[in-house]
MARLUM-325248 format. One record per residue (C-alpha): residue in one letter; x, z, y. Coordinates in nm, 3 decimals, decimal comma, padded with zeros to 5 digits, m for minus. Example, Ala and Ser with C-alpha at 12.3 -4.5 7.8 and 13.67 -1.06 7.14 Angstrom:
<voti 'A' <01,230 00,780 m00,450>>
<voti 'S' <01,367 00,714 m00,106>>
# end
This chain:
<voti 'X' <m05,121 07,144 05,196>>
<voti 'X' <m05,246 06,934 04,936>>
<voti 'X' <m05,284 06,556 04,984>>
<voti 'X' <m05,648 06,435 04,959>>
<voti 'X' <m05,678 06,185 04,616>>
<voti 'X' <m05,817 05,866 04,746>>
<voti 'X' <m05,995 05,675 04,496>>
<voti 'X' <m05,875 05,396 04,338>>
<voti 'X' <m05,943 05,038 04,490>>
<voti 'X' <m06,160 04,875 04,424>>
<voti 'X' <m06,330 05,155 04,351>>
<voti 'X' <m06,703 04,935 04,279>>
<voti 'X' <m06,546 04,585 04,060>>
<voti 'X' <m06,528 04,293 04,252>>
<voti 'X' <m06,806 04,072 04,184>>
<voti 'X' <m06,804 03,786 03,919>>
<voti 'X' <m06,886 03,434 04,035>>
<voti 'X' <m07,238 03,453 03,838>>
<voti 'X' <m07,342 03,735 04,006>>
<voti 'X' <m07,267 03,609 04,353>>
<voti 'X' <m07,461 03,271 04,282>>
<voti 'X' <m07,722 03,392 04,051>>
<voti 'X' <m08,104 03,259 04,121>>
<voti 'X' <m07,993 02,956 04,330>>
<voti 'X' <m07,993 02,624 04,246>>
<voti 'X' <m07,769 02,431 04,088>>
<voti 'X' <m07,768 02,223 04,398>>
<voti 'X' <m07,763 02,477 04,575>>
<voti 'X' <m07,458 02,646 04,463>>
<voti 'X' <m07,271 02,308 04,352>>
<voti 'X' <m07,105 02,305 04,719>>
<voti 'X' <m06,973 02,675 04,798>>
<voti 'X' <m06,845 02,675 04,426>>
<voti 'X' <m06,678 02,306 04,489>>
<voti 'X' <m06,467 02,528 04,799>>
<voti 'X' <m06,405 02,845 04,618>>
<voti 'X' <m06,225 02,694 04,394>>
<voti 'X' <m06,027 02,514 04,591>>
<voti 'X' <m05,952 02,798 04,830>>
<voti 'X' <m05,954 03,128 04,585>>
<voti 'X' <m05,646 03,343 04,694>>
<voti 'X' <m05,594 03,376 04,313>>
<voti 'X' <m05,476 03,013 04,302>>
<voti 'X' <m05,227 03,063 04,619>>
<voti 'X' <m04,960 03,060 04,466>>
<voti 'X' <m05,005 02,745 04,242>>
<voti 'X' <m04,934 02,580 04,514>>
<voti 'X' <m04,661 02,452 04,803>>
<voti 'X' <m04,617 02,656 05,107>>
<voti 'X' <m04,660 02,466 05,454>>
<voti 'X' <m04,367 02,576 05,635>>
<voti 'X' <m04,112 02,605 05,339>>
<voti 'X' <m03,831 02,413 05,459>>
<voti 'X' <m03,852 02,586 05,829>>
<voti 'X' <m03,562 02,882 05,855>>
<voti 'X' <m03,657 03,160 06,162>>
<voti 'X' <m03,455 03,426 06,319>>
<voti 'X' <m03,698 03,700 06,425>>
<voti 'X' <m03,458 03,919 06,651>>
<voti 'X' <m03,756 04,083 06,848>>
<voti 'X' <m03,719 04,483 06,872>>
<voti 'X' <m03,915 04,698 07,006>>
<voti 'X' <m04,244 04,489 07,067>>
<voti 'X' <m04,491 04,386 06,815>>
<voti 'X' <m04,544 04,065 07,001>>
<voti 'X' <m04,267 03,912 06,804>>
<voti 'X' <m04,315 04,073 06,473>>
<voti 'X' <m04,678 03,929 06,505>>
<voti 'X' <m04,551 03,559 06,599>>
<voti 'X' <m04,312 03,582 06,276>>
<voti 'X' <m04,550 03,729 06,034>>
<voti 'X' <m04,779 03,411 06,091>>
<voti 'X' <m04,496 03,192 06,006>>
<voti 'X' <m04,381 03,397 05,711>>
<voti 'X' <m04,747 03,390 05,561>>
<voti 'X' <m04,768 03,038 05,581>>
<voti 'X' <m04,407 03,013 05,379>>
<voti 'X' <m04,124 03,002 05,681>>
<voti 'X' <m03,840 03,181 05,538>>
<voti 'X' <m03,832 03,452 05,798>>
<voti 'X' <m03,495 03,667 05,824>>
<voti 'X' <m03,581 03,962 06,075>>
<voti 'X' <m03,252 04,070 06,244>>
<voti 'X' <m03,290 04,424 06,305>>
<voti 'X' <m02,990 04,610 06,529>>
<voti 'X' <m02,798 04,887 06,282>>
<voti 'X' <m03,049 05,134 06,170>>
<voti 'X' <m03,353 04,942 06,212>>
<voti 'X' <m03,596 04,852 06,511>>
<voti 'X' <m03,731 05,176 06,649>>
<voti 'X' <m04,110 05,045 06,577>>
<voti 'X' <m04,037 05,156 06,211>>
<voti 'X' <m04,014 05,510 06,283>>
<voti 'X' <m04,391 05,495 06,459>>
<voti 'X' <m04,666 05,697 06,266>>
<voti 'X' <m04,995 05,843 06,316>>
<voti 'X' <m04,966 06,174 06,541>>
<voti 'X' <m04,592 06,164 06,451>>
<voti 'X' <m04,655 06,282 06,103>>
<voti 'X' <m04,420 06,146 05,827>>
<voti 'X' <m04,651 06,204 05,562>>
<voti 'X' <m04,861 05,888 05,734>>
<voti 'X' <m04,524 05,676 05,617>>
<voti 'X' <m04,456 05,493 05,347>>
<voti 'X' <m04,121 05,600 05,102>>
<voti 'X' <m03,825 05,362 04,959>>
<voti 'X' <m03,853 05,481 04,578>>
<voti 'X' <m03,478 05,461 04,591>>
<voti 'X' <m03,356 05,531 04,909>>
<voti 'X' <m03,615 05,760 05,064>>
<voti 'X' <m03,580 05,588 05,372>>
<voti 'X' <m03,931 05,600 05,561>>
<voti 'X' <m04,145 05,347 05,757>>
<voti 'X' <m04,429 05,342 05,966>>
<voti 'X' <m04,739 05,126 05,841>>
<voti 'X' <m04,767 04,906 06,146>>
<voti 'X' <m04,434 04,785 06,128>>
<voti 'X' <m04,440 04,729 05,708>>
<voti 'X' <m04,781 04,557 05,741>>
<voti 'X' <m04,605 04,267 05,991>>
<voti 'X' <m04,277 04,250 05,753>>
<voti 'X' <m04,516 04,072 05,477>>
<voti 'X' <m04,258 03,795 05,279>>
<voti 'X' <m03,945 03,870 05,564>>
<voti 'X' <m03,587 03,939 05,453>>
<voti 'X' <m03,420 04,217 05,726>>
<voti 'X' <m03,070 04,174 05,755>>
<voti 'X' <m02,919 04,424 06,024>>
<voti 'X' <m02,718 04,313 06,305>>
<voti 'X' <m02,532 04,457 06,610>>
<voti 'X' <m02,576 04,202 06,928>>
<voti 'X' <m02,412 04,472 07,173>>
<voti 'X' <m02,079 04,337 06,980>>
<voti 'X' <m01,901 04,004 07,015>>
<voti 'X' <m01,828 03,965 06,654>>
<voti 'X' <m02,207 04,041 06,590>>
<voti 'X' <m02,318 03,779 06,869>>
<voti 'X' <m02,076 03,501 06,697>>
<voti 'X' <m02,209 03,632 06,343>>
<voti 'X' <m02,572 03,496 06,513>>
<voti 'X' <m02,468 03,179 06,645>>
<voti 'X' <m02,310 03,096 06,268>>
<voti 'X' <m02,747 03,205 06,142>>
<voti 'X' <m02,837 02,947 06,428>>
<voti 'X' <m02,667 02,672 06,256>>
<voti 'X' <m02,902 02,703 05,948>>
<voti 'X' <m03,206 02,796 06,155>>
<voti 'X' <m03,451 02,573 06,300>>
<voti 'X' <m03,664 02,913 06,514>>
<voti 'X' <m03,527 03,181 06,727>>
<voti 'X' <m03,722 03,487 06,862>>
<voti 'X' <m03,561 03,701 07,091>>
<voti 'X' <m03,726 03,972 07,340>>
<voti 'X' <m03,411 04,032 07,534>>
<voti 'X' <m03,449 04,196 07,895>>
<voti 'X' <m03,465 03,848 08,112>>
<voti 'X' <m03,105 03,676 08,140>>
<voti 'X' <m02,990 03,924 07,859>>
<voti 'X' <m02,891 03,706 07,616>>
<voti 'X' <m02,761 03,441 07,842>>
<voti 'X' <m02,512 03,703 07,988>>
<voti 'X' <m02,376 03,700 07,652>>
<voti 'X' <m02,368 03,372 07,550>>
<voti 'X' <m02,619 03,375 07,327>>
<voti 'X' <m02,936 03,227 07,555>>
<voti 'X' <m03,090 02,896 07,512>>
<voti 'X' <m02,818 02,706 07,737>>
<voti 'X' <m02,556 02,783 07,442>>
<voti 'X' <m02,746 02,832 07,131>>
<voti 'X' <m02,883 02,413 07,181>>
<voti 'X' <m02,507 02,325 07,221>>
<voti 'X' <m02,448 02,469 06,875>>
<voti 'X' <m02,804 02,348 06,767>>
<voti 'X' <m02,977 02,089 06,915>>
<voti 'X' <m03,269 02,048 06,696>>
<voti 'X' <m03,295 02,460 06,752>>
<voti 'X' <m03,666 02,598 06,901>>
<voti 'X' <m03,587 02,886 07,096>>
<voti 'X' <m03,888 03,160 07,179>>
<voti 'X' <m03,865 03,414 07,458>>
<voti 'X' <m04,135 03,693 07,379>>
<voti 'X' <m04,177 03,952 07,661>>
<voti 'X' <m04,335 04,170 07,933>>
<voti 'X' <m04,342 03,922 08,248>>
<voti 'X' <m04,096 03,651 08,149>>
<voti 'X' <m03,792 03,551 08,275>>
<voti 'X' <m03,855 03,405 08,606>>
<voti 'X' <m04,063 03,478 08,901>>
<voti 'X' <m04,066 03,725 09,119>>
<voti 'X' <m04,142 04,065 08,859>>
<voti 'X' <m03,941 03,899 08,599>>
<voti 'X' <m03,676 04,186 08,661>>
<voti 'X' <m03,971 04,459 08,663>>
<voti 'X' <m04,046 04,656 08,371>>
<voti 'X' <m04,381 04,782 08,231>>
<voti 'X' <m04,562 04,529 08,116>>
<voti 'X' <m04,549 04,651 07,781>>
<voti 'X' <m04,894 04,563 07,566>>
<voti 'X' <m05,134 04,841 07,684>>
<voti 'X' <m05,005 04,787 08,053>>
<voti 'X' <m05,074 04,393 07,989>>
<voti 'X' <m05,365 04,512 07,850>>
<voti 'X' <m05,500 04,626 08,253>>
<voti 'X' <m05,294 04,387 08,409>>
<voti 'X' <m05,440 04,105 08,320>>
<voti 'X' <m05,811 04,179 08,351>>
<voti 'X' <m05,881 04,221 08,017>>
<voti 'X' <m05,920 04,638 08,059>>
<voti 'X' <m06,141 04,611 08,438>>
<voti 'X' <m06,396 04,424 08,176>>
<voti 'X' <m06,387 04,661 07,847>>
<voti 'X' <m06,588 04,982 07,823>>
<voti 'X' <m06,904 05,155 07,971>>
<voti 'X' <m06,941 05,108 08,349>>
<voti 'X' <m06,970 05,392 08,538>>
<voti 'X' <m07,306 05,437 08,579>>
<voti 'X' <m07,296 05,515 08,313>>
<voti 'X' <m07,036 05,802 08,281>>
<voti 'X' <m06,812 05,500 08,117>>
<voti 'X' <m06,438 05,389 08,244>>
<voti 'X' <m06,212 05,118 08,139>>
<voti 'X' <m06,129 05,122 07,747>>
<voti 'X' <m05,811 04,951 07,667>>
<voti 'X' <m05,824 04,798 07,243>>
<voti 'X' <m05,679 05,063 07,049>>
<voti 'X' <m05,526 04,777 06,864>>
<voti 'X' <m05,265 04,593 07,004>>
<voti 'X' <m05,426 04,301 07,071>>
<voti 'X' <m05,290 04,173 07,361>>
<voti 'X' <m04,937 04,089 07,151>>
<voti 'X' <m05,148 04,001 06,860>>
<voti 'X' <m05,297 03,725 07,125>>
<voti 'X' <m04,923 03,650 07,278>>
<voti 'X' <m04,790 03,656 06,939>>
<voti 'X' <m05,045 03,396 06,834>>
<voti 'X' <m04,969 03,173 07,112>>
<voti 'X' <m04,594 03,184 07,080>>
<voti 'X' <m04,649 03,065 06,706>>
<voti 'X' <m04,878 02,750 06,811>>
<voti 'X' <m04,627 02,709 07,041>>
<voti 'X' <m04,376 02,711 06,778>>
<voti 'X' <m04,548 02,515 06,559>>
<voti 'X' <m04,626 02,263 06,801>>
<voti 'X' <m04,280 02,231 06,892>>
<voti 'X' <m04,204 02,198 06,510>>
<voti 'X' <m04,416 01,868 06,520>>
<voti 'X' <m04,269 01,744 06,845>>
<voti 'X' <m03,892 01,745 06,705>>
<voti 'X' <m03,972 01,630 06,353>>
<voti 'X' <m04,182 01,348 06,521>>
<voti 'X' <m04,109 01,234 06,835>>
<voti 'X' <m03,774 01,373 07,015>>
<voti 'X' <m03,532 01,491 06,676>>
<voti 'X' <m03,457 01,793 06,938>>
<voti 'X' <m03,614 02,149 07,015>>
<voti 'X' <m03,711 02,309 07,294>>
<voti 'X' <m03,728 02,685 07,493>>
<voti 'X' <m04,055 02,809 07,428>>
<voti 'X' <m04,188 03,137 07,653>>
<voti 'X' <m04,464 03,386 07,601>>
<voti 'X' <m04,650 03,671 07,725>>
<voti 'X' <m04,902 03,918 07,650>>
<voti 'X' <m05,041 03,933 07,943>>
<voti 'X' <m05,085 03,576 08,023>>
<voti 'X' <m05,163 03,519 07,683>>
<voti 'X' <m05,482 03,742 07,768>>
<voti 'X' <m05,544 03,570 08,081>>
<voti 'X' <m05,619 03,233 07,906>>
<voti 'X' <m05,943 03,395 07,682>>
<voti 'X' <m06,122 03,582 07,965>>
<voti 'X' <m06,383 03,261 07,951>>
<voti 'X' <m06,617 03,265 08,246>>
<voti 'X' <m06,472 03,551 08,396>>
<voti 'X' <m06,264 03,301 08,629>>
<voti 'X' <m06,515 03,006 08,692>>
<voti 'X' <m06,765 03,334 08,788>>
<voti 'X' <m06,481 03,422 09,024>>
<voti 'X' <m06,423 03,118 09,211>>
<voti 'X' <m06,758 03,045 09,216>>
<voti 'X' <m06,877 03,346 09,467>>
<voti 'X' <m06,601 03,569 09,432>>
<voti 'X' <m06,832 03,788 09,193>>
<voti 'X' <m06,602 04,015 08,911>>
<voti 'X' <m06,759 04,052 08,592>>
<voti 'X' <m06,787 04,386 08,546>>
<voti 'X' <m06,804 04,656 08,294>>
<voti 'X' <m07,152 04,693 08,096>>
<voti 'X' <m07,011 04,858 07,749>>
<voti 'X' <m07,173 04,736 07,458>>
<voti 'X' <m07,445 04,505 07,620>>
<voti 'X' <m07,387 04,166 07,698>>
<voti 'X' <m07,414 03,999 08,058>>
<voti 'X' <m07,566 03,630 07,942>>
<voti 'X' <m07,769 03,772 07,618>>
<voti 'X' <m08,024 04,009 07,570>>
<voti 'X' <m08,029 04,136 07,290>>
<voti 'X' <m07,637 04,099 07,170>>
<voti 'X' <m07,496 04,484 07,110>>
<voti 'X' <m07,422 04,731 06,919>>
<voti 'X' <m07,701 05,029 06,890>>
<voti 'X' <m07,694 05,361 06,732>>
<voti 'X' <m07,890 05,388 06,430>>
<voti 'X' <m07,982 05,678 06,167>>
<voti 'X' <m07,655 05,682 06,031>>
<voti 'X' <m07,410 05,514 06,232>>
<voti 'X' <m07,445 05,249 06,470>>
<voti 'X' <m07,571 04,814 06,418>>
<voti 'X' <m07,507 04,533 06,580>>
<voti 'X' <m07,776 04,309 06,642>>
<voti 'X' <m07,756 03,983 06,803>>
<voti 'X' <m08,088 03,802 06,958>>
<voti 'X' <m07,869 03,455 07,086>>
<voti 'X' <m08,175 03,282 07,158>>
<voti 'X' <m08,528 03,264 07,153>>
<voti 'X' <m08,628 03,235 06,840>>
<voti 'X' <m08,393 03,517 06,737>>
<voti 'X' <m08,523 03,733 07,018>>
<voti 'X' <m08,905 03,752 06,886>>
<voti 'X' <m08,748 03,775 06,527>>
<voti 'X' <m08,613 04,134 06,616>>
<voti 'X' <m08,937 04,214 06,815>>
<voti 'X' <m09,107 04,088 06,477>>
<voti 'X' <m08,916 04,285 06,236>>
<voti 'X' <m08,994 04,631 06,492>>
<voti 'X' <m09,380 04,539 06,485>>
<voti 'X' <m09,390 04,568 06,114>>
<voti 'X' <m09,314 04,952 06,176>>
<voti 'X' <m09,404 05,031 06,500>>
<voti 'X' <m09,683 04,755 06,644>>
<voti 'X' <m09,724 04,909 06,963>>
<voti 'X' <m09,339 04,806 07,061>>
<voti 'X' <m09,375 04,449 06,959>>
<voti 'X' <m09,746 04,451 07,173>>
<voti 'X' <m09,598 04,600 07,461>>
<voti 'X' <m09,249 04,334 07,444>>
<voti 'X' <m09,471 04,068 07,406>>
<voti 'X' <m09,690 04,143 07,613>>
<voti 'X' <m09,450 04,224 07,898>>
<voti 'X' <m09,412 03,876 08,149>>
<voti 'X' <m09,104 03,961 08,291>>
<voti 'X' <m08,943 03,929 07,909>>
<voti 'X' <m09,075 03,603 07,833>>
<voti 'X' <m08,792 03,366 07,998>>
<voti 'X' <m08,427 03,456 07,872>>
<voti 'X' <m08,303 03,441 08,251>>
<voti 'X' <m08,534 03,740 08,357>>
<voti 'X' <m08,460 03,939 08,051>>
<voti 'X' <m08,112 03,966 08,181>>
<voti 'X' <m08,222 04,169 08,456>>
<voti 'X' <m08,065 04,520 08,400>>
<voti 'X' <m08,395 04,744 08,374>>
<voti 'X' <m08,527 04,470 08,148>>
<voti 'X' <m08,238 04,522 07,922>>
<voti 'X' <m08,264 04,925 07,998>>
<voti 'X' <m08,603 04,876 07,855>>
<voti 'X' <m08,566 04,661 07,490>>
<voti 'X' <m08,257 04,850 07,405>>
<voti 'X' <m08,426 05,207 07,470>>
<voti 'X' <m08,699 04,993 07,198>>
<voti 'X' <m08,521 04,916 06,972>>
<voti 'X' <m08,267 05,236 06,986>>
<voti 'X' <m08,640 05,399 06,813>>
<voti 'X' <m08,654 05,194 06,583>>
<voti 'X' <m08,345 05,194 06,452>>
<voti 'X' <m08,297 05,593 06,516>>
<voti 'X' <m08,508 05,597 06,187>>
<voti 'X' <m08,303 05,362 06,021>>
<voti 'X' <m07,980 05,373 05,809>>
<voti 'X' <m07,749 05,059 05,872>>
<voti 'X' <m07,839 04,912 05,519>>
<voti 'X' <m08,196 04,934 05,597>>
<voti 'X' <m08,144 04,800 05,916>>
<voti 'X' <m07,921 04,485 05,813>>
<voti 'X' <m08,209 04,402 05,536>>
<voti 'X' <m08,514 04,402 05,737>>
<voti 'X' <m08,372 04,219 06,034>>
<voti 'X' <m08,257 03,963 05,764>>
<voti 'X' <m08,549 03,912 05,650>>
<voti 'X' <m08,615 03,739 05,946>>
<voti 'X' <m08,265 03,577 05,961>>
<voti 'X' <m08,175 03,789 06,257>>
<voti 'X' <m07,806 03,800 06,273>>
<voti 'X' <m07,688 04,203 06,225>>
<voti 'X' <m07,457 04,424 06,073>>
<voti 'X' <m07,385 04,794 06,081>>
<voti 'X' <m07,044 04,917 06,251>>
<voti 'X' <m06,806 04,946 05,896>>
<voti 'X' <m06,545 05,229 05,859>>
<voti 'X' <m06,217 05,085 05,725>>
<voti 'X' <m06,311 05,245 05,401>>
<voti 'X' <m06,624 05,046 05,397>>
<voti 'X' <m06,470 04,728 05,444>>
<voti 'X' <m06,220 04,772 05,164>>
<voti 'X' <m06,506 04,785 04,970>>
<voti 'X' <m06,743 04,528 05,110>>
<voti 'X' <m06,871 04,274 04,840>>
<voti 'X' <m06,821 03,964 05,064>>
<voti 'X' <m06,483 04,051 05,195>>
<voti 'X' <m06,352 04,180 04,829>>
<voti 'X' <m06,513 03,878 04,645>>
<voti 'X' <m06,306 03,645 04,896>>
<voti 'X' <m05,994 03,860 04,892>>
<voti 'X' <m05,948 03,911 05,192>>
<voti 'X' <m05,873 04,265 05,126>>
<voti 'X' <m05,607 04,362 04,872>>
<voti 'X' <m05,354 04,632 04,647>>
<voti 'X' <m05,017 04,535 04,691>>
<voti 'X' <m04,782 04,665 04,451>>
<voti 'X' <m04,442 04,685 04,595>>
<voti 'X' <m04,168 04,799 04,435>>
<voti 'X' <m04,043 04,965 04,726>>
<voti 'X' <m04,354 05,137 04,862>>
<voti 'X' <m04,592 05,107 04,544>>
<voti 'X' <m04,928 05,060 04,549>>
<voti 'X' <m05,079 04,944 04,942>>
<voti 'X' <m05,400 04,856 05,058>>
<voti 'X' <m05,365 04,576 05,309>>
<voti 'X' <m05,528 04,289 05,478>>
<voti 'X' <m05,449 03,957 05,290>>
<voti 'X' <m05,365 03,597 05,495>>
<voti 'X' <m05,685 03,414 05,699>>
<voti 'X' <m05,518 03,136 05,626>>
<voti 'X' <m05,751 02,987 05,342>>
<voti 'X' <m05,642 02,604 05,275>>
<voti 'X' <m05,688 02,376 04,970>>
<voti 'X' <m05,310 02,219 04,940>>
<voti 'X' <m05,126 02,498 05,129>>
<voti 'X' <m05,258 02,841 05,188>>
<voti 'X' <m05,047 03,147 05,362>>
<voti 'X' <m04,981 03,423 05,099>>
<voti 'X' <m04,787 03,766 05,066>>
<voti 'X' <m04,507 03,796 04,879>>
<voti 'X' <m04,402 04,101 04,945>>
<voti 'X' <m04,467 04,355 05,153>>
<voti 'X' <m04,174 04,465 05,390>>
<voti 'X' <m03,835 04,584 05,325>>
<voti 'X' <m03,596 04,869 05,383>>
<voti 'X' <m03,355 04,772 05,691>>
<voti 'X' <m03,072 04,581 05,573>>
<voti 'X' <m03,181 04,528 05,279>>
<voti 'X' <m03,098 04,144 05,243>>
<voti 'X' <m02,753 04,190 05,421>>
<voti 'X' <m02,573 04,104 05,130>>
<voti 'X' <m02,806 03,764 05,030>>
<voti 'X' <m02,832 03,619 05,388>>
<voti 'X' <m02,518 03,671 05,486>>
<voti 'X' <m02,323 03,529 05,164>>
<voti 'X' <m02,578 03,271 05,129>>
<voti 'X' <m02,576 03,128 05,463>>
<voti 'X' <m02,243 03,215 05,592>>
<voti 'X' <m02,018 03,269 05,261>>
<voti 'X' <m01,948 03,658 05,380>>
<voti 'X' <m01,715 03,799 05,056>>
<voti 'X' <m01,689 04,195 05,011>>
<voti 'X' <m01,423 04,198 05,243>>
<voti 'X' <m01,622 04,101 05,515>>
<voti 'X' <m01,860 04,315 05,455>>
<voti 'X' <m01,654 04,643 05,429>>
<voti 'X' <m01,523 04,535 05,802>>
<voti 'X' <m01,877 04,467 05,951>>
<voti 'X' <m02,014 04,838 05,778>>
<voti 'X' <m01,648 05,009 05,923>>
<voti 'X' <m01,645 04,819 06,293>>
<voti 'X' <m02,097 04,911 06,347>>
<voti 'X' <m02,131 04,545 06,318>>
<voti 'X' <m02,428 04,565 06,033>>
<voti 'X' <m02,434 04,949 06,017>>
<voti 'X' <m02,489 05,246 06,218>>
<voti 'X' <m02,120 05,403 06,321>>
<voti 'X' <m02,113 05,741 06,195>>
<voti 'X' <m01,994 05,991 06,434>>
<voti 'X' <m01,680 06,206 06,357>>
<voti 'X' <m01,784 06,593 06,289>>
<voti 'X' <m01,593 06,826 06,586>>
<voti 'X' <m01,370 07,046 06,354>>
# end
C-alpha cells in the first residue's frame, strides 16, 4: 500500500510583517509590532531560559500525567532527565489503531515510537533505569543529590517500601521537591484502589455527567478524546512545582512533597457546577453544544462543516440577528419581533433556544465557514468555523505567530508539531529537540553526574540494571 504524499508545510508561505499590518495606521500598528518583536519565537533562543539552573527526575511510567508536568518544565529550560525502566515506558509503543506505520523511526536504530509520547519528550534526556533492583534504587538516590525535582507515579507506599519515598530521599536531599502523580493518591480510603486512570477520572469527577448531547436528544456522556484530565493534573503538579521552587529559594532553603491528581485536578475547573449544587441541589446537566447561561454560544452546522458563533451579550445577540436579516429579513422580523427573546434571562428558556438555533442553522446551511466567519465579522460578532488539524497547520494567524512548526530531528526527521504557549519577552519556553530513543543519554547523565567509567557500565547492561536482560535461548 502506498503511503499518501502529504504536502509540504507550510504549504501557503507564512505571511510577511507588511502584509499582516498593511492599510493601518502607523499608530495603529506601532503597538502589536512593539510586542512581536519582543515575543517572535524566531528570537527564542537569543535569549536565557527561566528554569535553567533547575535539574528534574521525571520517573513517571505509564501515565501521561507526568510526562505532561515535565514537558512544561523542560519547555521553559529545566534540564529534564526522564528515567525510563529498561526498554522504555510502555506509552512509547502506543499508536493509532495499533498500526506502526503511525510511528515515528530512529534513522539509526530503527527503534519505533508512538507520537504522543515523542511530542511530550520535547528538550528531555532519557536515561534508562531499573528501580525493581537495589543497585538501580541506590543509582537514583546518587541523581537525587544533583536534582532539585522528583516525579514518581509509584502504586501508593511503593517507593517508600523501597527506600526511595519522600521520608528518605529529603534525608539525602533536603532542598529536594518531591511530586507524587497518580490515580487517587496515596492516602484515604481508595488510595489502594485502582482505576482511576485518565478516562476513568475523566467520569469520576463530574467532568463526563456534563460533556455531550443529553438524552433527549439521542446524546450520552462524551468523555475528551484528548487526555485532558492529566493534561489538567499535569498542569497543576507543575504550578505546584514551581511554586514550591519559589518557596525554597525564598523563604524556607528546603523542599517539600507535592501530590496530584487527575481527577481532583478536574474537580477544581467545573466553575458553577458546585455553587449550582449547594445552592438547590440542582446538577448541571448535559445540553451538547449549547450553552446553559448564553444564548447564542455554540457550535452550528453550516454548508461545509460546522461554526461557532458566540452572542455573549446583548449587543452581540442582535449583531447575529443583524447579519441573518441582510439575507433572510423575515428571520431577523420574526426574532425581533418575538417578546419572549428580548431579555437574556427568558432567552435561556429551552424552546427559546430550540427556536434561534433552528434560525440560524438556515442561515448558515447556505453558508461555507469562510463566508460565515466574514459576514458575522462584519458586525464584530465573535465566530469561527470548526478547523481540521490540517487547517490549523495552515492558518495565517497561528503560522504567522508560530505557534505551529517543522521540526527537524535528526532522529525522526522532519515533524509537524505544536510549538511552546509560553510567549515571554526575557525568557520564553522553546524546543530543542524533539524526543529521544530510550537510553539514549545513559552514557552523558550517568558519567556526568555520577562519574560512571565503561566498567560500570558493562556491569549495569550485564546485571538488567540500565538494559533489558536478554533471555537465554532453550537449546
Amino acid at each position: 500500500m502506498d503511503t499518501p504524499k502529504v504536502p509540504s508545510w507550510p504549504a501557503i508561505p507564512i505571511a510577511k510583517p507588511e502584509e499582516v499590518y498593511a492599510g493601518l495606521s502607523d499608530q495603529a500598528k506601532d503597538y502589536p509590532l512593539y510586542l512581536e518583536s519582543i515575543t517572535r519565537q524566531e528570537k527564542n533562543f537569543e535569549k536565557p531560559e527561566a528554569l535553567a539552573l533547575l535539574r528534574v527526575l521525571d520517573c513517571t511510567t505509564s501515565m501521561m500525567i507526568g510526562h505532561w508536568c515535565s514537558s512544561q518544565l523542560s519547555e521553559l529550560g529545566a534540564e529534564v532527565i526522564q528515567v525510563e525502566p529498561p526498554g522504555g515506558d510502555p506509552l512509547r509503543k502506543l499508536t493509532p489503531f495499533g498500526r506502526k506505520e503511525y510511528m515515528f523511526k530512529d534513522k539509526e536504530s530503527g527503534e519505533e515510537v508512538g507520537g504522543q509520547f515523542l511530542h511530550e519528550m520535547r528538550n528531555k534526556l532519557s536515561v534508562t533505569l531499573n528501580l525493581e533492583t537495589e543497585e538501580g534504587r541506590e543509582i537514583l538516590k546518587k541523581l537525587v543529590v544533583h536534582s532539585d525535582v522528583v516525579i514518581e507515579n509509584g502504586t501508593p507506599g511503593q517507593w517508600d517500601a523501597w527506600g526511595i519515598g519522600y521520608r528518605q530521599l529529603r534525608e539525602i536531599n533536603p532542598r529536594l521537591i518531591y511530586c507524587w502523580v497518580g490515580q487517587r493518591g496515596q492516602w484515604g480510603p481508595l488510595k489502594d484502589k485502582p482505576g482511576m486512570l485518565e478516562p476513568t477520572a475523566q467520569a469520576a469527577c463530574g467532568f463526563v455527567h456534563g460533556t455531550g448531547d443529553p438524552k433527549e436528544f439521542g446524546g450520552q456522556p462524551t468523555r475528551s478524546a484528548l487526555w485532558m484530565a492529566d493534561h489538567v493534573g499535569g498542569t497543576s503538579a507543575a504550578m505546584g512545582i514551581l511554586a514550591a521552587v519559589l518557596y525554597r529559594n525564598n523563604v524556607s532553603g528546603e523542599g517539600q512533597f507535592i501530590e496530584a491528581t487527575s481527577a481532583e485536578a478536574i474537580i477544581r475547573i467545573l466553575d458553577y457546577s458546585w455553587a449550582w449544587y449547594s445552592m438547590d441541589g440542582s446538577i448541571r446537566p448535559r445540553y451538547g453544544n449549547w450553552d446553559l447561561a448564553i444564548n447564542i454560544y455554540a457550535v452550528n452546522p453550516c454548508k461545509d462543516g460546522y461554526m461557532m458563533v458566540g452572542g455573549g451579550h446583548d449587543r452581540l445577540w442582535y449583531r447575529i440577528w443583524r447579519t441573518v436579516g441582510d439575507e433572510q429579513p423575515a428571520v431577523e422580523e420574526d426574532i425581533l419581533g418575538d417578546l419572549h427573546l428580548r431579555d437574556v434571562t427568558e432567552r435561556l428558556a429551552h424552546d427559546m433556544q430550540v427556536k434561534t438555533y433552528t434560525m440560524l442553522g438556515e442561515w448558515l446551511k447556505d453558508n461555507p465557514r469562510s463566508e460565515a466567519e466574514r459576514k458575522l465579522s462584519k458586525q464584530q460578532v465573535a465566530s469561527g468555523g470548526v478547523l481540521y488539524v490540517n487547517e490549523v497547520a495552515e492558518y495565517p494567524h497561528f503560522k504567522y505567530r508560530g505557534h505551529v512548526a517543522e521540526c527537524d530531528s535528526p532522529h525522526y526527521g522532519k515533524i509537524l508539531y505544536g510549538t511552546t504557549p509560553f510567549l515571554q519577552h526575557k525568557t520564553p519556553g522553546r524546543l530543542k529537540w524533539l524526543g529521544r530513543p530510550v537510553g539514549y543519554d545513559n552514557e552523558d547523565v550517568y558519567r556526568r553526574l555520577l562519574g560512571f567509567n565503561r566498567d560500570d557500565f558493562a556491569r549495569l547492561s550485564q546485571t538488567g540494571v540500565t538494559h533489558e536482560e536478554e533471555e537465554e535461548e532453550e537449546l
